[in-house]
C-alpha positions as CSV (number, residue, x, y, z in Angstrom):
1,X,139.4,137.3,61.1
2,X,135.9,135.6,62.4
3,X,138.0,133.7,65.0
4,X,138.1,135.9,67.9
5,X,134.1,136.5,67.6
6,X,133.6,133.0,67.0
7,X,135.7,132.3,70.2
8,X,133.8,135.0,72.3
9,X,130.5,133.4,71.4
10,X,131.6,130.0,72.6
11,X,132.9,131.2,75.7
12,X,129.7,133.6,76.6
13,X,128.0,130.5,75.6
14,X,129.6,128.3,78.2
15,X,129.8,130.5,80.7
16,X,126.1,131.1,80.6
17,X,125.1,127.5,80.4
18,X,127.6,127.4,83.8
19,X,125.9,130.0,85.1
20,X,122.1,128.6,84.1
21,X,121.0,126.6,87.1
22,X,120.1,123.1,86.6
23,X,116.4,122.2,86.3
24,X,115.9,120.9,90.0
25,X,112.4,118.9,89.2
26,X,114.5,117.4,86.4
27,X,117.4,116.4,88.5
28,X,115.2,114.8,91.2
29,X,113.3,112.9,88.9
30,X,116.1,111.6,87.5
31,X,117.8,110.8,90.6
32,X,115.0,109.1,92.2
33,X,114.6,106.8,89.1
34,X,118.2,106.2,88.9
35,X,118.6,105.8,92.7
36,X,115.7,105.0,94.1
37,X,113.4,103.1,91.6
38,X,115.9,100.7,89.6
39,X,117.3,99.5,92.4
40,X,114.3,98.2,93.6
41,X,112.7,96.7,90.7
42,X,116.3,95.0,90.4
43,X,115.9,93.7,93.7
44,X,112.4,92.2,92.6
45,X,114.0,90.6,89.5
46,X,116.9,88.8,91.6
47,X,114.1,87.6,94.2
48,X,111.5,86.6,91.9
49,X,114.7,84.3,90.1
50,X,115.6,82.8,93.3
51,X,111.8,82.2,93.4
52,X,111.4,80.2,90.1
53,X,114.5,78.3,91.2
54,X,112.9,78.1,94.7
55,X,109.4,76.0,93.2
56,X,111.6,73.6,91.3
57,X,113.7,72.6,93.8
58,X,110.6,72.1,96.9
59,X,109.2,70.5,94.0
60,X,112.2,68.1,93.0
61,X,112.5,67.2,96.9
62,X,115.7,69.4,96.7
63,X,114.9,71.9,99.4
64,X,112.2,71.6,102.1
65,X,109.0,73.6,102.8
66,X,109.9,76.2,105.1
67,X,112.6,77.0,102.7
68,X,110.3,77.5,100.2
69,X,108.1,79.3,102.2
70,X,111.4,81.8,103.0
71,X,111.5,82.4,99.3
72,X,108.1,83.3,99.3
73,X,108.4,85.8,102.0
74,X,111.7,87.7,100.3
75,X,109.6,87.7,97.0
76,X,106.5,89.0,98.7
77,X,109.0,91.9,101.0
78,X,110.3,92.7,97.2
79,X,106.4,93.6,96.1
80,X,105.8,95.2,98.7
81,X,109.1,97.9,98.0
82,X,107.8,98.0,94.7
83,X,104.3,99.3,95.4
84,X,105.3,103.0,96.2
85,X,106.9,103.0,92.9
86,X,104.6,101.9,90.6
87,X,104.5,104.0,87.5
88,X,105.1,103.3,83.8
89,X,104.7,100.0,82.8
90,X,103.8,97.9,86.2
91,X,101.5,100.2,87.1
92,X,99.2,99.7,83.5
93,X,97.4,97.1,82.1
94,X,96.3,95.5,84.9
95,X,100.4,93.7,85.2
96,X,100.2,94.3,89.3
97,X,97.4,92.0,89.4
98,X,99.4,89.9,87.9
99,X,101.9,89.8,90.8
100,X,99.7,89.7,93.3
101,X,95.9,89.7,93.7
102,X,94.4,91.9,96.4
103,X,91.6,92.6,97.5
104,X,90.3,89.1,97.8
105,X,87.0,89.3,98.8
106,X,85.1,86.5,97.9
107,X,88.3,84.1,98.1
108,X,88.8,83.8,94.2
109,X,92.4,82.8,94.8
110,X,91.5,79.5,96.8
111,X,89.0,78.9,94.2
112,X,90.7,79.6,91.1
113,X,93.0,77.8,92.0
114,X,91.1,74.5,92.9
115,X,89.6,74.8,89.7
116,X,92.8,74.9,87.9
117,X,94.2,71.9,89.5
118,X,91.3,70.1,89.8
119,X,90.7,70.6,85.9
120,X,91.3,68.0,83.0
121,X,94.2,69.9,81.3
122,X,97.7,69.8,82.4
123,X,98.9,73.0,84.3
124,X,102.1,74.1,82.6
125,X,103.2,78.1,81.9
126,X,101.1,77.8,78.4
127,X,98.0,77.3,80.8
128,X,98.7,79.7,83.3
129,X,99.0,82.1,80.2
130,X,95.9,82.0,79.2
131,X,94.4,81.7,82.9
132,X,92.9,84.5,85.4
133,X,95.4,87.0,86.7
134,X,94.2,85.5,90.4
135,X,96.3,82.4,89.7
136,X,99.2,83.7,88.1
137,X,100.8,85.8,91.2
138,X,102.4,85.6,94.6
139,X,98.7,84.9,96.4
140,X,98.5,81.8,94.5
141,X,101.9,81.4,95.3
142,X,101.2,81.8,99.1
143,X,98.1,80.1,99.1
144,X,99.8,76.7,97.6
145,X,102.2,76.9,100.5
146,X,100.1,78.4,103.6
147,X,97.0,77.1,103.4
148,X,95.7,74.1,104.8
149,X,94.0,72.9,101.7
150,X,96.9,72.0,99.5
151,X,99.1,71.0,102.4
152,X,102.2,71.4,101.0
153,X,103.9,69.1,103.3
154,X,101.6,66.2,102.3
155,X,103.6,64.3,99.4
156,X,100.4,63.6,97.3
157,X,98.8,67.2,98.0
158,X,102.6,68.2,96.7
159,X,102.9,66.8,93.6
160,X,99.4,68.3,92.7
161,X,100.2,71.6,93.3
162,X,103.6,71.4,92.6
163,X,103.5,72.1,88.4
164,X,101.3,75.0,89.1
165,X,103.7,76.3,92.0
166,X,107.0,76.0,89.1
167,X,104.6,77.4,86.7
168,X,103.4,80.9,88.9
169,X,107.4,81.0,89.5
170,X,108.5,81.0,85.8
171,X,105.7,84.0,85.2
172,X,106.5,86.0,87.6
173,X,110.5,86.1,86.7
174,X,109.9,86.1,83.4
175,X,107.4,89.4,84.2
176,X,109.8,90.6,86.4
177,X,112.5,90.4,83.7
178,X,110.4,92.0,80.8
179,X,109.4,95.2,83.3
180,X,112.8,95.7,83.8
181,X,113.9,95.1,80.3
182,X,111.5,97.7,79.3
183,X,112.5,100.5,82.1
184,X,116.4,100.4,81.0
185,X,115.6,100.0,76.8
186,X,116.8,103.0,74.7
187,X,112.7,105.1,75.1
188,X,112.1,103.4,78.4
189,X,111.1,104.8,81.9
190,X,114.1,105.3,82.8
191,X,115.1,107.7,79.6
192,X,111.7,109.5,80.2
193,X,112.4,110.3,84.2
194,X,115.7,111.8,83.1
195,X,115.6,113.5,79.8
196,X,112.6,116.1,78.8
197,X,110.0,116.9,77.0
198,X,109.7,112.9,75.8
199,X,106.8,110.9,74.7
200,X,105.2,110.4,78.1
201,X,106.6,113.7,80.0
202,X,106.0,117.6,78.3
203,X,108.6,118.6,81.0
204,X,110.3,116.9,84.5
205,X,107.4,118.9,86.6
206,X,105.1,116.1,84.7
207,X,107.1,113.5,85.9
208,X,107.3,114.7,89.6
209,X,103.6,114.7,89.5
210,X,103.4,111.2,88.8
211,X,105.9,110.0,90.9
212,X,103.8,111.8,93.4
213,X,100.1,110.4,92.5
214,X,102.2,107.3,92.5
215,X,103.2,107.8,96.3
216,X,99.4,108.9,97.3
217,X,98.0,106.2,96.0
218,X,100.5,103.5,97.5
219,X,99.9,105.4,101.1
220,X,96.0,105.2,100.4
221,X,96.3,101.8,100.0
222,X,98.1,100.9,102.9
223,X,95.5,102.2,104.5
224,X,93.4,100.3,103.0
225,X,95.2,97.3,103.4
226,X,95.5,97.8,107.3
227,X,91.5,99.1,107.7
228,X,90.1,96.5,105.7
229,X,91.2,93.5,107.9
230,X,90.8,95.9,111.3
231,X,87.1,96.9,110.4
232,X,87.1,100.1,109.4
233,X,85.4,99.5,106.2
234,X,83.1,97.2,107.6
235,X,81.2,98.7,110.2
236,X,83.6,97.9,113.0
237,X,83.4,94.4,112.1
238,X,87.2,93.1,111.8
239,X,87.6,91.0,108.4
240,X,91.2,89.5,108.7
241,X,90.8,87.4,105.7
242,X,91.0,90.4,103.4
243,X,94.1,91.4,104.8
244,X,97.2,91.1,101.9
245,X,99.1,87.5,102.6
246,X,97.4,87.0,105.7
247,X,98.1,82.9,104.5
248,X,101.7,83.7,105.9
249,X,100.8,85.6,108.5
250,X,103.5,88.5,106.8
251,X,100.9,91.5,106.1
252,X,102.3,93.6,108.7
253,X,105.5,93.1,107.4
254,X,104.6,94.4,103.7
255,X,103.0,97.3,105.3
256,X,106.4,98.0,106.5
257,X,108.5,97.5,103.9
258,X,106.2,99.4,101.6
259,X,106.5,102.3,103.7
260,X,109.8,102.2,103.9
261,X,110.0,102.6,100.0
262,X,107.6,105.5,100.0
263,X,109.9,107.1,102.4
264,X,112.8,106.5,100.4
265,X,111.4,108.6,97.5
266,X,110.8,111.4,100.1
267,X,114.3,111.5,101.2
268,X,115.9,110.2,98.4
269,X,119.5,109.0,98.0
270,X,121.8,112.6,99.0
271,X,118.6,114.0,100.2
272,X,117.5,114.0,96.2
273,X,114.1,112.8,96.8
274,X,110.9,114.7,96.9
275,X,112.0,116.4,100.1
276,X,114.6,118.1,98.6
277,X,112.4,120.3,96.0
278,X,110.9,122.2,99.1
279,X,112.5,125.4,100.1
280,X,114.1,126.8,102.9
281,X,111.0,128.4,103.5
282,X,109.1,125.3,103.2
283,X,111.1,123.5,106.2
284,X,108.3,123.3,108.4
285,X,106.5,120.8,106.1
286,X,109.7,118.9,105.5
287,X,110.4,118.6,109.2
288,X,106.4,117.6,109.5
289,X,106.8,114.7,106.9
290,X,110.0,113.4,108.4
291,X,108.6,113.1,111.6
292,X,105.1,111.4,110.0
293,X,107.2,109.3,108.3
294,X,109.3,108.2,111.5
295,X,106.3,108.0,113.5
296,X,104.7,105.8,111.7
297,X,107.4,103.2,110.7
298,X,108.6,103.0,114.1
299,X,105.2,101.8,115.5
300,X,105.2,99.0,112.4
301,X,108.9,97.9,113.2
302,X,108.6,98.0,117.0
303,X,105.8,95.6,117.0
304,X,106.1,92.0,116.8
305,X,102.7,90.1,116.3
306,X,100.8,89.3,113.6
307,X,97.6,91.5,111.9
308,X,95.7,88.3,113.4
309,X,97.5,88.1,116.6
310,X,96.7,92.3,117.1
311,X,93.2,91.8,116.4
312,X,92.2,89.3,118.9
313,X,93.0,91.4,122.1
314,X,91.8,95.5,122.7
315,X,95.2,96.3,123.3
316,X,96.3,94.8,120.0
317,X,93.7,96.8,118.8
318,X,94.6,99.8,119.9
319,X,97.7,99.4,118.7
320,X,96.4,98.5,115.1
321,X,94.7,102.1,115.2
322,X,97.4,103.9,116.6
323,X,99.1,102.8,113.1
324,X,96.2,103.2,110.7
325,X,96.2,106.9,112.4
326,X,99.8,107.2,112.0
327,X,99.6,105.8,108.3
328,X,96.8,108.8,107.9
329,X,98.9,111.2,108.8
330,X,101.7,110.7,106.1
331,X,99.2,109.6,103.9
332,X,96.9,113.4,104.3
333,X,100.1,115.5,104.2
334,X,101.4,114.0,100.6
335,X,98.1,114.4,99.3
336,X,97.2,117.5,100.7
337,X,100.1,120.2,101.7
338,X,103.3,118.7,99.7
339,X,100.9,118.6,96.6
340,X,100.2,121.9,97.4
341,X,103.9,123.1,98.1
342,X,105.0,121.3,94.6
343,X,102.4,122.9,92.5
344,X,101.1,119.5,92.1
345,X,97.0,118.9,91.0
346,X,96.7,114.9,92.0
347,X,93.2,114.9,89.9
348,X,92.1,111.0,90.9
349,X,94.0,108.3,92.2
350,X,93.7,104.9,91.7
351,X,91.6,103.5,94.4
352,X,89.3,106.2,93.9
353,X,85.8,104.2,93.3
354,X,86.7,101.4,95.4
């Protein structure tokens, strides 16, 4: 006799979970981690494998340098997709420094890494281990490779370097590997972007928070990454060797493909980025970000020199702060009116103190 009333609770149930609509903030966060964010660290995985395989076979005389050096530069365009979206566990304890080293301003890269190789002990991944987070990442990596010290083409200079080359390779897989291990395990990041409350998020508006601070501070530092080298923290006094991988001449190139991460989280995959929790009444913004965003990346992929190339000319120059500007401009609008629109207080970022 309790059937039909059990049955009419289970359908008024249903039908008001039907009816209930779906946490948005909770969608897009999951989305953009299952879309946006794995992909990409994936991507850093595979090209940080082909780049332990990479050292040992320049090293083995089985490929030549500027194979080698092409490794490099898909490992280093991986980074530099990754740096929009560092949160959770790459972004804490100090691990990015780990993949790459920047700033460098008193060279510590060159000269850590002399020291290493010029030491008694044996440079195998037990001594990287317990070296400097300057000698274990991709500016190591470059600087082996690029610079005219080592001379990687020079078959003595080679075999020098060479065991600390496989040995930066192997850590920065094996890294690469463990971060993504720990994003897809049962309580990883992945789990916390997509179901809430958790042990890092009280609710998905946490989550879109960080994934925002996350994006301020990534377009802060490109900013920083582009000023630094052009002047504009130094009195109007260009310092080119503090731009990032300015060894291999590719720090325009990272610029880009960092930006082009960032915008991915606005837009999202099926518009389920960031840009999709603004309202129809909120258009105007969106509109204003899209066109920051495509201002900006078309006068990075449009050019065709190098950071060093653009800074020995006006025009270059010009063109240089025609891109800081335009980096300014994406950069002030997260941080300032999308904040605003998400009911987002950044507090702090990162680089603040620098």
């Amino acid at each position: 006799m309790f059937r039909p009333k059990l049955l009419f609770t289970s359908l008024a149930a249903l039908a008001l979970g039907a009816c209930s609509p779906q946490d948005p903030q909770a969608l897009t966060s999951a989305a953009i981690a299952q879309q946006v964010i794995l992909p990409t660290y994936s991507r850093w995985v595979e090209a940080d494998r082909q780049l332990a395989v990479s050292a040992l076979a320049f090293c083995e005389g089985k490929a030549d340098l500027a194979t080698a050096r092409a490794d490099f530069l898909h490992a280093q365009k991986a980074w530099a997709e990754l740096q929009p979206l560092l949160i959770g566990p790459l972004a804490e304890g100090n691990r990015a420094w780990q993949v790459q080293f920047w700033p460098d301003k008193k060279n510590l890269v060159g000269r850590q890494v002399e020291q290493l190789i010029n030491a008694d002990t044996p440079v195998d991944a037990e001594t990287l281990g317990k070296s400097s987070v300057v000698v274990r990442g991709l500016s190591a990596y470059e600087y082996i490779l690029f610079d005219s010290k080592p001379d990687a083409a020079n078959a003595e200079q080679k075999a020098r370097y060479c065991p600390l080359l496989v040995a930066i390779g192997e850590h920065q897989k094996t890294l690469a590997e463990e971060i993504l291990k720990g994003w897809n395990s049962t309580d990883g990041m992945l789990a916390q972007m997509t179901k809430f409350p958790n042990q890092r998020y009280a609710d998905s508006h946490e989550a879109i928070a960080d994934l925002l601070r996350a994006q301020v501070t990534a377009l802060d530092t490109l900013k920083k990454k582009l000023g630094a080298p052009m002047g504009r923290l130094s009195k109007g006094i260009p310092q080119p060797l503090q731009a990032e991988a300015w060894r291999s001449h590719s720090s325009l190139k990272s610029l880009e493909a960092s930006l082009n991460a960032a915008q991915t989280v606005w837009v999202g995959v099926d518009n389920k980025g960031l840009r999709g929790l603004l309202g129809k009444d909120q258009q105007a913004l969106a509109d204003k970000i899209d066109a920051a965003y495509a201002n900006a990346i078309k006068l990075l992929a449009s050019n065709q020199k190098t950071l060093g190339e653009l800074l020995d000319d006006e025009a270059g120059r010009q063109q240089l702060n025609a891109i800081y500007d335009s980096l300014n401009v994406v950069h002030r609008l997260h941080e300032g009116e999308l904040a605003k629109a998400l009911g987002i207080q950044l507090g702090f970022n990162a680089n603040d103190g620098d």
